[in-house]
Backbone as a printed PyTorch tensor [residue, N CA C, xyz], in Angstrom:
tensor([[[  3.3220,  19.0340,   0.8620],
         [  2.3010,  18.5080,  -0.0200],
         [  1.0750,  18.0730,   0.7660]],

        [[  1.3080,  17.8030,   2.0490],
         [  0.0800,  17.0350,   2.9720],
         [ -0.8030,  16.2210,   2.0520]],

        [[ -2.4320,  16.5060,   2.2140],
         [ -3.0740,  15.5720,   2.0730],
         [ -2.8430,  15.5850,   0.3690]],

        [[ -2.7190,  16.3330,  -0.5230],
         [ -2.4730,  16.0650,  -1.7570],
         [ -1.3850,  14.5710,  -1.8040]],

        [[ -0.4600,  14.4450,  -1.6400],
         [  0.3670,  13.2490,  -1.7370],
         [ -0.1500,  12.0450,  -0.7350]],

        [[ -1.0490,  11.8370,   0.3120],
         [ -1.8430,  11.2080,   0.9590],
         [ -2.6530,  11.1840,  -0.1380]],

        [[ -3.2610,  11.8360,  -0.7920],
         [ -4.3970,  11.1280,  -1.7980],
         [ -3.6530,  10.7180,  -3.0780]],

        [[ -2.5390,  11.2570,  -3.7470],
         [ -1.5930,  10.6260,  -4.6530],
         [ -1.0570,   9.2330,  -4.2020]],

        [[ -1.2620,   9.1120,  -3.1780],
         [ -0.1550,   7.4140,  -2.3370],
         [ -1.3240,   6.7280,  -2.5470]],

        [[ -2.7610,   7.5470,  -2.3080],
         [ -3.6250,   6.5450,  -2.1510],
         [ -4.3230,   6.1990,  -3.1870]],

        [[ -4.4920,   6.8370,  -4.3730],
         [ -4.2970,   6.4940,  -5.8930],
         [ -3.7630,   5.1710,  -6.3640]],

        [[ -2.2190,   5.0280,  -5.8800],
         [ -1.5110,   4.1640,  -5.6630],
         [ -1.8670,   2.8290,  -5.3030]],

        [[ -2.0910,   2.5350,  -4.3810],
         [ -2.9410,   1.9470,  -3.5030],
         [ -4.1840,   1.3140,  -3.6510]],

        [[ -5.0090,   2.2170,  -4.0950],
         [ -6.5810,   1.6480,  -4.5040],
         [ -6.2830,   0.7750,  -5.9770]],

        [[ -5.1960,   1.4800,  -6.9380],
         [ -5.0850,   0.8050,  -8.0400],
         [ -5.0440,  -0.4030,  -7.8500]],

        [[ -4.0090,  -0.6080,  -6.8880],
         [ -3.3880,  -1.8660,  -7.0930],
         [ -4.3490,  -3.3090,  -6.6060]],

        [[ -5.0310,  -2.3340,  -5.1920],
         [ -6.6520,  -3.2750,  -4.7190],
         [ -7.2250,  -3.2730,  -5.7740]],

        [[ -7.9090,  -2.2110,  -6.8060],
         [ -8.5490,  -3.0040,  -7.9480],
         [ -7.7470,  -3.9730,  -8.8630]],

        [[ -6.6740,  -4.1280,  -8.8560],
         [ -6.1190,  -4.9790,  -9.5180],
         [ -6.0640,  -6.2580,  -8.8980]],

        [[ -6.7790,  -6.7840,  -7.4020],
         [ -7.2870,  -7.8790,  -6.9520],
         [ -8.1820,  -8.1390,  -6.8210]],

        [[ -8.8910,  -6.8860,  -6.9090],
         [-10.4000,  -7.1900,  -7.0110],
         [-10.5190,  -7.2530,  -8.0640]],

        [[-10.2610,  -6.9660,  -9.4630],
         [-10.6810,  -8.0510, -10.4480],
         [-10.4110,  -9.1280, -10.7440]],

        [[ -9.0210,  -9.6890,  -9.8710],
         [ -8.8530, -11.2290, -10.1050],
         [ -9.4960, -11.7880,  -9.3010]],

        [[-10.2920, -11.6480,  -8.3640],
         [-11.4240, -11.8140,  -7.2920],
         [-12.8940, -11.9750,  -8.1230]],

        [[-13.0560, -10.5110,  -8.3690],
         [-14.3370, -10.3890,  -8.9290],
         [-14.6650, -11.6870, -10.5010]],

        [[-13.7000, -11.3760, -11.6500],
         [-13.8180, -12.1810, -12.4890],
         [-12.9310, -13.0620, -12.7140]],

        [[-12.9990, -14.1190, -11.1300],
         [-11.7370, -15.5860, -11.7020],
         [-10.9580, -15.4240, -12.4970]],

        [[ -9.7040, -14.4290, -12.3210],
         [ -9.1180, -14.6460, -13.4100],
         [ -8.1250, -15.7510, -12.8010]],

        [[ -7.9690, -16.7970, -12.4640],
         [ -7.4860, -17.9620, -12.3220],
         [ -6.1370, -17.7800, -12.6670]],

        [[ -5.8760, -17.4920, -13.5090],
         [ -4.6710, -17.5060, -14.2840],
         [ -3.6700, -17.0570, -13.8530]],

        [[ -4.1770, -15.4750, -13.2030],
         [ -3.1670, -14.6000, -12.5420],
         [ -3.0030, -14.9430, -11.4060]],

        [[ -4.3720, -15.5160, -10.3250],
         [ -4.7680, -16.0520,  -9.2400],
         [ -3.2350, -17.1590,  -8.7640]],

        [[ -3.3930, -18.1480,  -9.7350],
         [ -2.6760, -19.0510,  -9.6280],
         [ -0.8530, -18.5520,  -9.4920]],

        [[ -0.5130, -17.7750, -10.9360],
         [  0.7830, -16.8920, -10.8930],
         [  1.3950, -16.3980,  -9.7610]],

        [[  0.1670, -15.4690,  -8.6500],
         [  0.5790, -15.2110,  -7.9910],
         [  0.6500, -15.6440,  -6.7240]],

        [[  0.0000, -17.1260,  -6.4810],
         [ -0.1700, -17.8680,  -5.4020],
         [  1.2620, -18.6990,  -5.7430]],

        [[  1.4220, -18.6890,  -6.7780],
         [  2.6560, -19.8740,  -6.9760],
         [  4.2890, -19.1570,  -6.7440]],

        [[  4.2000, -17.3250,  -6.8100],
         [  5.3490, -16.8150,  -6.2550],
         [  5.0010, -16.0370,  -5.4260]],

        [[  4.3410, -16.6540,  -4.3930],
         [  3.9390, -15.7260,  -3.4080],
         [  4.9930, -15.0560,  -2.4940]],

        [[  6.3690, -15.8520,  -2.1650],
         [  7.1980, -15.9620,  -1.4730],
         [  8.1500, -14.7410,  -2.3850]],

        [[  8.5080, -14.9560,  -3.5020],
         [  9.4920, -14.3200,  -4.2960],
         [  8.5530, -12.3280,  -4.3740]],

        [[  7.5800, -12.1900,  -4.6410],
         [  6.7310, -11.1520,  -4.4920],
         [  6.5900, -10.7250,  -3.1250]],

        [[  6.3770, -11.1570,  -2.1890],
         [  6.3780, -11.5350,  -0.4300],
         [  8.0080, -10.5330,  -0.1640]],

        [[  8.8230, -11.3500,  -0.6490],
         [ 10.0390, -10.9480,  -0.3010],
         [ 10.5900,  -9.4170,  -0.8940]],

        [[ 10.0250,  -9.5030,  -1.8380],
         [ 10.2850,  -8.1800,  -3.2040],
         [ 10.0810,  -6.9140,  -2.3720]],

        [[  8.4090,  -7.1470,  -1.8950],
         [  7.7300,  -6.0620,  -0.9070],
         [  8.7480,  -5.7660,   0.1280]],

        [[  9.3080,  -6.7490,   1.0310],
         [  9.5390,  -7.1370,   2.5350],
         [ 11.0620,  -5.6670,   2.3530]],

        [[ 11.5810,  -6.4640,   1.1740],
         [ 12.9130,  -5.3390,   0.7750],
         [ 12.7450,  -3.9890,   0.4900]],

        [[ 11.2180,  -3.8240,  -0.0850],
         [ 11.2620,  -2.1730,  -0.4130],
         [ 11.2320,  -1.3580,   0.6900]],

        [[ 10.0990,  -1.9940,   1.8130],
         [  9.6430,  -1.6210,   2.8080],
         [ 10.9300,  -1.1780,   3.4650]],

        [[ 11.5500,  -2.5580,   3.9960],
         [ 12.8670,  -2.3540,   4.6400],
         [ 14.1330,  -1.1930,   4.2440]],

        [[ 14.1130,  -1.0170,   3.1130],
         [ 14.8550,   0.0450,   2.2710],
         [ 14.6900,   1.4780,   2.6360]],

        [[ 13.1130,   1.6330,   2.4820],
         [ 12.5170,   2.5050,   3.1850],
         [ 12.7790,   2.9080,   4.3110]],

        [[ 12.3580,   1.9190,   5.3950],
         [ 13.0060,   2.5550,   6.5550],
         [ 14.4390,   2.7040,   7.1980]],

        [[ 15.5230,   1.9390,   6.2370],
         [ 16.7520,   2.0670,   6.7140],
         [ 16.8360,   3.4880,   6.2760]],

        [[ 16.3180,   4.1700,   5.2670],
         [ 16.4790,   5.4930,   4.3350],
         [ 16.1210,   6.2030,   5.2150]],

        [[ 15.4200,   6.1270,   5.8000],
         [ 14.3980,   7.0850,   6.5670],
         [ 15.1950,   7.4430,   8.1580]],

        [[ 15.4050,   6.4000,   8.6140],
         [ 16.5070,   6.2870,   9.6650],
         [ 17.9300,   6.8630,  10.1320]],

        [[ 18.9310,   6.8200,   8.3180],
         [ 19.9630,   6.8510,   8.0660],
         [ 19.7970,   8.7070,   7.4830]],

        [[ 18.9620,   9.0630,   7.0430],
         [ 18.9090,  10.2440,   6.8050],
         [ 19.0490,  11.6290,   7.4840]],

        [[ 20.2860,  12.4790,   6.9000],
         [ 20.9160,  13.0550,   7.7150],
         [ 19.9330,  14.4900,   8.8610]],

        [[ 20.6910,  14.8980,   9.6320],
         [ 19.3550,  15.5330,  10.6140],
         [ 18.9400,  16.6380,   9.9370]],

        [[ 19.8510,  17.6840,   9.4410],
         [ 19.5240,  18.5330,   8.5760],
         [ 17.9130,  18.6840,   7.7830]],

        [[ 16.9920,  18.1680,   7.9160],
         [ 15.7070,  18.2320,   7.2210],
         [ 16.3600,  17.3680,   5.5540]],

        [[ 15.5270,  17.5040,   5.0280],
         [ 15.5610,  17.3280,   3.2570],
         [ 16.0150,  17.8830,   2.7180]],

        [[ 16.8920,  16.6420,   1.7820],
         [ 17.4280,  17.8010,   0.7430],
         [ 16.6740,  18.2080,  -0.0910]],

        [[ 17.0900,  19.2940,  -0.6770],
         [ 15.5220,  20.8430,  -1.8720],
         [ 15.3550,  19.4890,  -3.1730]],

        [[ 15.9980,  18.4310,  -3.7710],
         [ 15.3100,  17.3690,  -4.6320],
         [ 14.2060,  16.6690,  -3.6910]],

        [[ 14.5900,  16.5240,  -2.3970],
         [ 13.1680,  15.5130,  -1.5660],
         [ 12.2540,  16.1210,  -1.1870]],

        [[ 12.5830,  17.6550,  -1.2900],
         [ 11.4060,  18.6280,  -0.4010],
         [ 10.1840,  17.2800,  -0.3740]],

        [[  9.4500,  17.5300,  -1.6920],
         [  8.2200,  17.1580,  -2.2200],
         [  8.3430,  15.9280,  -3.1260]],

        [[  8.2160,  14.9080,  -3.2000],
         [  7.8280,  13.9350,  -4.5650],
         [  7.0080,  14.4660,  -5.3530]],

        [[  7.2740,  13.5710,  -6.3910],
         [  6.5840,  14.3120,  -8.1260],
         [  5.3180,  12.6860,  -7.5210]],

        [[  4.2760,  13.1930,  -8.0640],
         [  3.1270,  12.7710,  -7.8310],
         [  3.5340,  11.0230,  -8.2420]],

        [[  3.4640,  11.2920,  -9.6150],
         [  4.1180,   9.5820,  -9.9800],
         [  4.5210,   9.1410,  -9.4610]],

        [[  6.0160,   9.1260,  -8.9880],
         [  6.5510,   8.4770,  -7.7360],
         [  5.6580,   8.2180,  -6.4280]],

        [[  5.2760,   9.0160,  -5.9350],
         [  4.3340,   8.6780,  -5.1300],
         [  2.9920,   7.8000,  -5.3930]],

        [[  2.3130,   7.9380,  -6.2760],
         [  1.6440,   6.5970,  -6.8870],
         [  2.1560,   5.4190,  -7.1910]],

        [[  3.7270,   5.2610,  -7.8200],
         [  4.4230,   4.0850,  -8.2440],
         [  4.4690,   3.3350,  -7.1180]],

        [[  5.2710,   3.9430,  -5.7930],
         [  5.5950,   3.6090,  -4.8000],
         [  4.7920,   2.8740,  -3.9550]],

        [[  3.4920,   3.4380,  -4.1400],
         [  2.6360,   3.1680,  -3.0850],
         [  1.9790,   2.0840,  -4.1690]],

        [[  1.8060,   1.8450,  -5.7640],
         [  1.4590,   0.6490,  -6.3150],
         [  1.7750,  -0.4160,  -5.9580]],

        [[  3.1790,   0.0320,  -5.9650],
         [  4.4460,  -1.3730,  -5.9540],
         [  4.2270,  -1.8140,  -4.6450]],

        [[  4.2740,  -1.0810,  -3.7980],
         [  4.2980,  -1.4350,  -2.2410],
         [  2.8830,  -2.7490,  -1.7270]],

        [[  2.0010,  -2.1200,  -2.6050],
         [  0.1440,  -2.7850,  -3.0350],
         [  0.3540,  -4.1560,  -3.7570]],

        [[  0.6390,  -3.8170,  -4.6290],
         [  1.0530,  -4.9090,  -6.0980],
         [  1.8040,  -5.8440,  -5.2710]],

        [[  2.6630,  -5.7140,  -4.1680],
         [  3.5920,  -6.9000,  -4.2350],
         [  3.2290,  -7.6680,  -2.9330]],

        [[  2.0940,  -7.0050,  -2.2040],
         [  1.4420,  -7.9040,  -0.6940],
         [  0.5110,  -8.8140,  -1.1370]],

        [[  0.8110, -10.3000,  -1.1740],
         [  0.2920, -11.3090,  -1.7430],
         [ -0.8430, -11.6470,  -0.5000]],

        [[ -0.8390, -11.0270,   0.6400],
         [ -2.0350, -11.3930,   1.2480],
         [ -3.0770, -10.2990,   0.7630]],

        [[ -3.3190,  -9.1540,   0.4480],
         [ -4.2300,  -8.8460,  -0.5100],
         [ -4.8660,  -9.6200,  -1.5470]],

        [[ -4.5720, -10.3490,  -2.2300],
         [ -5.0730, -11.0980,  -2.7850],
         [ -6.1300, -12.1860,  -2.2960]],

        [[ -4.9870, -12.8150,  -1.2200],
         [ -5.6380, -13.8980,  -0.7170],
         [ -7.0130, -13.1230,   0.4820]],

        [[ -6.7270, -12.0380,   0.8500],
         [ -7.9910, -11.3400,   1.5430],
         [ -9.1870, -11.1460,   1.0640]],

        [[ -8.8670, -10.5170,  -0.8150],
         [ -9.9590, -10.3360,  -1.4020],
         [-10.7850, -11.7200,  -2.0400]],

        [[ -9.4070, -12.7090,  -2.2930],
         [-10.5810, -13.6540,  -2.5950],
         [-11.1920, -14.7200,  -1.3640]],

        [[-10.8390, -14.3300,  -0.2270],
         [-11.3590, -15.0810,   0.9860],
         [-12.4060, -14.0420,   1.2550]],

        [[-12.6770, -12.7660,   1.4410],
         [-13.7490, -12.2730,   1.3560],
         [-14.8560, -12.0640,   0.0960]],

        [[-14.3050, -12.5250,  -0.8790],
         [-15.3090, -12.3600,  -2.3660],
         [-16.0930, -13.8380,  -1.7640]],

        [[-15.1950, -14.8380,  -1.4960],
         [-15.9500, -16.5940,  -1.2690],
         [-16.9710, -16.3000,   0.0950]],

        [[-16.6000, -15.2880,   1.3560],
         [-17.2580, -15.4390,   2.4200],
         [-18.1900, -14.7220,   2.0340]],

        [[-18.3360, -13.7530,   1.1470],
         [-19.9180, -12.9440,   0.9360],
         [-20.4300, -13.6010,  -0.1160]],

        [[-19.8440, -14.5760,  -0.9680],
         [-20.7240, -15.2170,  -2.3100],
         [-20.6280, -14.3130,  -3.1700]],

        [[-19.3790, -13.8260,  -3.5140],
         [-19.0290, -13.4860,  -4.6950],
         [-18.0590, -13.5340,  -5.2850]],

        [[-18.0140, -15.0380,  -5.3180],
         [-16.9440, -15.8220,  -6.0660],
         [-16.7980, -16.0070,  -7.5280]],

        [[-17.3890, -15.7630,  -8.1870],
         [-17.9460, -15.1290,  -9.5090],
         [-18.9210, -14.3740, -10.0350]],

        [[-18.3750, -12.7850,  -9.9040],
         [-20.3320, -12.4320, -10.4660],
         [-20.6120, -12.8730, -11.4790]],

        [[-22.0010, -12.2130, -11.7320],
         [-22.4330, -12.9080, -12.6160],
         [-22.7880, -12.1210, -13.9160]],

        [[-22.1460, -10.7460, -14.3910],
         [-21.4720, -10.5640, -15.4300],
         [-20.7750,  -9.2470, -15.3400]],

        [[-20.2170,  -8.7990, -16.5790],
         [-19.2440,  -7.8230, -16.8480],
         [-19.6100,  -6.5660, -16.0920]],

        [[-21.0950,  -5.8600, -15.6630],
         [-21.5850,  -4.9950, -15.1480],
         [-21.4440,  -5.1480, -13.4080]],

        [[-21.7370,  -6.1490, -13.4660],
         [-22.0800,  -6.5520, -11.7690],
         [-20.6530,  -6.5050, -11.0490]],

        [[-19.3650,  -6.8840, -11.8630],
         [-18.0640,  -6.9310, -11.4530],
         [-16.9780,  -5.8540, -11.6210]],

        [[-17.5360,  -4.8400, -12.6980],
         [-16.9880,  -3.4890, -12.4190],
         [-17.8830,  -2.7590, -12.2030]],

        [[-18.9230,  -2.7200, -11.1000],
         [-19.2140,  -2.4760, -10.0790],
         [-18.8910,  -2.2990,  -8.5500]],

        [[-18.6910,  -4.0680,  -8.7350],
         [-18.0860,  -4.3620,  -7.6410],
         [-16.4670,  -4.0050,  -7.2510]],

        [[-15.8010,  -3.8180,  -8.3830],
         [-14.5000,  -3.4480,  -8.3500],
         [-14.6230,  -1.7050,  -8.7560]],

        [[-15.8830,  -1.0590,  -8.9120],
         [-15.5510,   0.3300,  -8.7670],
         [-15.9350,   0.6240,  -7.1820]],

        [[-16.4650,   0.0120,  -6.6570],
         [-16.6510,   0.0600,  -5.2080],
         [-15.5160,  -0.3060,  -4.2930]],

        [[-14.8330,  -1.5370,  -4.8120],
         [-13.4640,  -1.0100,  -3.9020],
         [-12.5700,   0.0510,  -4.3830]],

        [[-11.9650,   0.6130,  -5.2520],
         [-11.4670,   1.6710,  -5.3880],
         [-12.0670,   2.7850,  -4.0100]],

        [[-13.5770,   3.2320,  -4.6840],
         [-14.2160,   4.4410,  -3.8660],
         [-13.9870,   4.2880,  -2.4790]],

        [[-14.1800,   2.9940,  -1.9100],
         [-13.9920,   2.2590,  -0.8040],
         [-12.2850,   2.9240,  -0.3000]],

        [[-11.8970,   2.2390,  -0.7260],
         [-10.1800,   2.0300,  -0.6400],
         [ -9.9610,   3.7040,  -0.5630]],

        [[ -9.6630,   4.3220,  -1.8200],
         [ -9.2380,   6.0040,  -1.6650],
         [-10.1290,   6.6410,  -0.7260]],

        [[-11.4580,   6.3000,   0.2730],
         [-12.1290,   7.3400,   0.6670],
         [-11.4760,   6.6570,   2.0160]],

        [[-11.4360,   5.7900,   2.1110],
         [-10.7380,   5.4110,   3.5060],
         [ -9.0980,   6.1130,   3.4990]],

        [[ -8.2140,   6.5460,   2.2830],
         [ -7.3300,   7.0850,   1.7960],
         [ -7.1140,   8.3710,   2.1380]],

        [[ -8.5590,   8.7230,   1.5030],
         [ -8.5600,  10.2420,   2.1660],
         [ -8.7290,  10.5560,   3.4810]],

        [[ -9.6550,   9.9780,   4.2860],
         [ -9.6540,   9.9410,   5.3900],
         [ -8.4400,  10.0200,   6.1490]],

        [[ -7.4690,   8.9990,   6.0670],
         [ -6.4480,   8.6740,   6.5630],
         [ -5.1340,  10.1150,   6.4170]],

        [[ -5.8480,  10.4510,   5.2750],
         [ -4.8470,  11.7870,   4.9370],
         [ -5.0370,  13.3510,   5.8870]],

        [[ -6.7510,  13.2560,   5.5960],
         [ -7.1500,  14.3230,   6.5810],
         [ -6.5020,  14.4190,   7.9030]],

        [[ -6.6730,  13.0870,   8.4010],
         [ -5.9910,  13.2840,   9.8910],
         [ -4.9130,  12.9440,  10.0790]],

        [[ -3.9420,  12.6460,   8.9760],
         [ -2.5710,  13.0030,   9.0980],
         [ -2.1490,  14.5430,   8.9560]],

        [[ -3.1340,  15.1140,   8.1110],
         [ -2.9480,  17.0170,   7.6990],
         [ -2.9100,  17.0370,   9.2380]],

        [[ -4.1510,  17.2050,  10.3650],
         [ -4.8330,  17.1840,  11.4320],
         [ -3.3970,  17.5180,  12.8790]],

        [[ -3.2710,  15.8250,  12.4060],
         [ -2.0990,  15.4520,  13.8610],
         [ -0.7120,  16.3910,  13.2810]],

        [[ -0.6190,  16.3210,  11.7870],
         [  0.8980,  17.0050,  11.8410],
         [  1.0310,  18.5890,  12.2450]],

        [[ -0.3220,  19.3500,  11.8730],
         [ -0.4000,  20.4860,  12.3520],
         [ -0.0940,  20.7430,  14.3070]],

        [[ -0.6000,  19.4990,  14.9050],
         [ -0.8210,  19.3040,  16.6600],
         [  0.2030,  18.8870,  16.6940]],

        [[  1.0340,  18.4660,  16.2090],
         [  2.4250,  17.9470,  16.3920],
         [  3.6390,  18.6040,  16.1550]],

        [[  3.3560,  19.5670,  15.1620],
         [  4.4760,  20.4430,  14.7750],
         [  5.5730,  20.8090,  16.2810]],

        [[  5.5970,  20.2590,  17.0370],
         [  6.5640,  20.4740,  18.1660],
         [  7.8110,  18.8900,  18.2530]],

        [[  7.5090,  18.3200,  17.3510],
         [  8.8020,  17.2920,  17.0520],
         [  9.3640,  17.7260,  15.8830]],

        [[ 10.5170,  16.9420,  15.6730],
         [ 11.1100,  17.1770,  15.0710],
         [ 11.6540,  16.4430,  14.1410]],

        [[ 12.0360,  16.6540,  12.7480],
         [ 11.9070,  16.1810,  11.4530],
         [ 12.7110,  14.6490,  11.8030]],

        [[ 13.7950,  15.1660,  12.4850],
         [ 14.9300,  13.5470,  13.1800],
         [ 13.8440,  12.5820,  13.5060]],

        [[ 13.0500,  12.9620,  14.8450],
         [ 12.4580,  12.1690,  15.4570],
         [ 11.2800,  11.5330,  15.0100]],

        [[ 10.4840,  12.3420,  14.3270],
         [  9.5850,  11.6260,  13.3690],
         [ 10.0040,  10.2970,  12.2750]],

        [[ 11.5190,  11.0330,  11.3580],
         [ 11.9900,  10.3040,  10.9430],
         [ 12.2110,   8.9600,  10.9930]],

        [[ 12.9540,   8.7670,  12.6240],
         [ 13.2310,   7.7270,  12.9040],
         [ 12.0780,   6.8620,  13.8950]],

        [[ 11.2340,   7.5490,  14.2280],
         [  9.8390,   6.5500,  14.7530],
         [  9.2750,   6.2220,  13.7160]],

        [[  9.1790,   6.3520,  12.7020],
         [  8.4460,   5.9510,  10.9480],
         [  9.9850,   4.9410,  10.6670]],

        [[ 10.7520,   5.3850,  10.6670],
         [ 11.7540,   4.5000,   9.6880],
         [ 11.8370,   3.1540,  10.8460]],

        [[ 11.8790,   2.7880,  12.4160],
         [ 11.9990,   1.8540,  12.7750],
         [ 10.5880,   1.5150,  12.8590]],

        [[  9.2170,   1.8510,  12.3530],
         [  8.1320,   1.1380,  12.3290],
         [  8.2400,   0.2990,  10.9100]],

        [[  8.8270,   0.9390,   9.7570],
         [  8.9080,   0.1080,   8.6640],
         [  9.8220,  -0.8390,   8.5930]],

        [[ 11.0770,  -0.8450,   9.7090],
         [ 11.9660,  -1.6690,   9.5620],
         [ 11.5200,  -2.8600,  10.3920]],

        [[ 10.5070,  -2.6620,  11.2740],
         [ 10.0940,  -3.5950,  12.3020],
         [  8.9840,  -4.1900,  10.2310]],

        [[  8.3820,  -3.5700,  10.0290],
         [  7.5510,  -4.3190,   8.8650],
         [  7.8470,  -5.1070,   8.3040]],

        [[  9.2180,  -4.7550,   7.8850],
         [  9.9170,  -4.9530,   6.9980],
         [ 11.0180,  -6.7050,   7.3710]],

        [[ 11.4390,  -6.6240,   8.1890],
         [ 11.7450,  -7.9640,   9.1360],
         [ 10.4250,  -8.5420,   9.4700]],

        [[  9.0320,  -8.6060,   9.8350],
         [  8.6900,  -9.1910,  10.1350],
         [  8.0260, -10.0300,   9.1110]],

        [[  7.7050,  -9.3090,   7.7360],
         [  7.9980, -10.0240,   6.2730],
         [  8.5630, -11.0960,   6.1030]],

        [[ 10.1470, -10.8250,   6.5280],
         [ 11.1200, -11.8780,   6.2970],
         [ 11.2510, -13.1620,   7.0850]],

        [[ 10.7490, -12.8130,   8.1720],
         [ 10.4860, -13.4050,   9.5160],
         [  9.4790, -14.7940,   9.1980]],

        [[  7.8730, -13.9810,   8.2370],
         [  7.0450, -15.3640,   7.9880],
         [  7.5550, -15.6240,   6.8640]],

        [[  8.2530, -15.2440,   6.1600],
         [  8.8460, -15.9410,   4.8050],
         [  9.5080, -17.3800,   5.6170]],

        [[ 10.5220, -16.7250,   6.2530],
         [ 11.2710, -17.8780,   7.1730],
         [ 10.2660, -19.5120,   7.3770]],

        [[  8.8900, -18.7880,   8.6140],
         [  8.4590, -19.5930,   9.2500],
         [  7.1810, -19.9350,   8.7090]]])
C-alpha cells in the first residue's frame, strides 16, 4: 500500500489534532476539563494499544503476513491511527499551551477558528505526507532487510513507547 496507507494513517491523525484544535481554538472548556480530569485513564488506554502493537509486531511469525494482513482496509488504518491521536492527552495540553503562547486563546469568531483549525489539519497531513514519501523512499533503499528484522526493530521501538507511557503514569 506504501504511501497510500501513510496518507490513510495520516487522515487518522490530523482528525484527531483537529479535534484539539477545536477545543483549543473555541474553549470548549468542557471537553478541556473531561479530558484533563482522565488524563491518566486515556494516558494509559493509549500506553496499552501502543504496547499491544508492538508485542504483535515482535511475536509475529517469520513467514511474512498472513494474505488477511497483506494490506489493511483503509478504515482500520484511519481508526487506528485516530485512536492512537484521540487518546495522547499531551496533544491537548500542547495545543492549548501553544494556542496561549501565540494569543490564541480564544479567537475571535466562528471564521477565524475554522481557519485556524483548517490549518492544522493541512499542516498535520502535509507533514503526513511528507513523512510517507520518505518512508516509500527508504523502503525502496532498504529492501535488503528483512520482513523479521524490520518487524522487530518497529515492534521493540513501540514497546520501548509503550512502557515508557506507563513509566510517567507511575512517576
Amino acid at each position: 500500500m506504501g504511501v497510500r496507507a501513510g496518507l490513510l494513517t495520516g487522515l487518522g491523525s490530523s482528525v484527531a489534532d483537529c479535534f484539539y484544535a477545536c477545543v483549543g481554538a473555541f474553549g470548549l472548556t468542557l471537553i478541556s476539563d473531561f479530558l484533563l480530569r482522565w488524563q491518566g485513564v486515556i494516558t494509559a488506554l493509549g500506553g496499552t494499544l501502543v504496547l499491544a502493537m508492538g508485542l504483535k509486531s515482535l511475536i509475529r511469525p517469520q513467514g511474512g503476513l498472513p494474505p488477511d494482513e497483506e494490506t489493511l482496509g483503509g478504515i482500520k488504518l484511519f481508526f487506528t491511527s485516530f485512536v492512537i491521536g484521540i487518546t495522547n492527552p499531551a496533544a491537548i495540553l500542547t495545543f492549548l499551551f501553544a494556542f496561549s503562547y501565540f494569543g490564541i486563546s480564544e479567537v475571535s469568531g466562528w471564521g477565524d477558528g475554522s481557519l485556524l483549525v483548517l490549518g492544522v489539519f493541512l499542516g498535520t497531513y502535509f507533514w503526513w505526507g511528507t513523512l510517507s514519501a520518505l518512508t516509500q523512499f527508504i523502503k525502496r533503499k532498504a529492501a535488503k532487510f528483512k520482513l523479521r528484522t524490520m518487524n522487530r526493530i518497529f515492534g521493540s521501538v513501540l514497546c520501548l513507547f509503550g512502557v515508557i507511557v506507563f513509566l510517567r503514569l507511575l512517576f
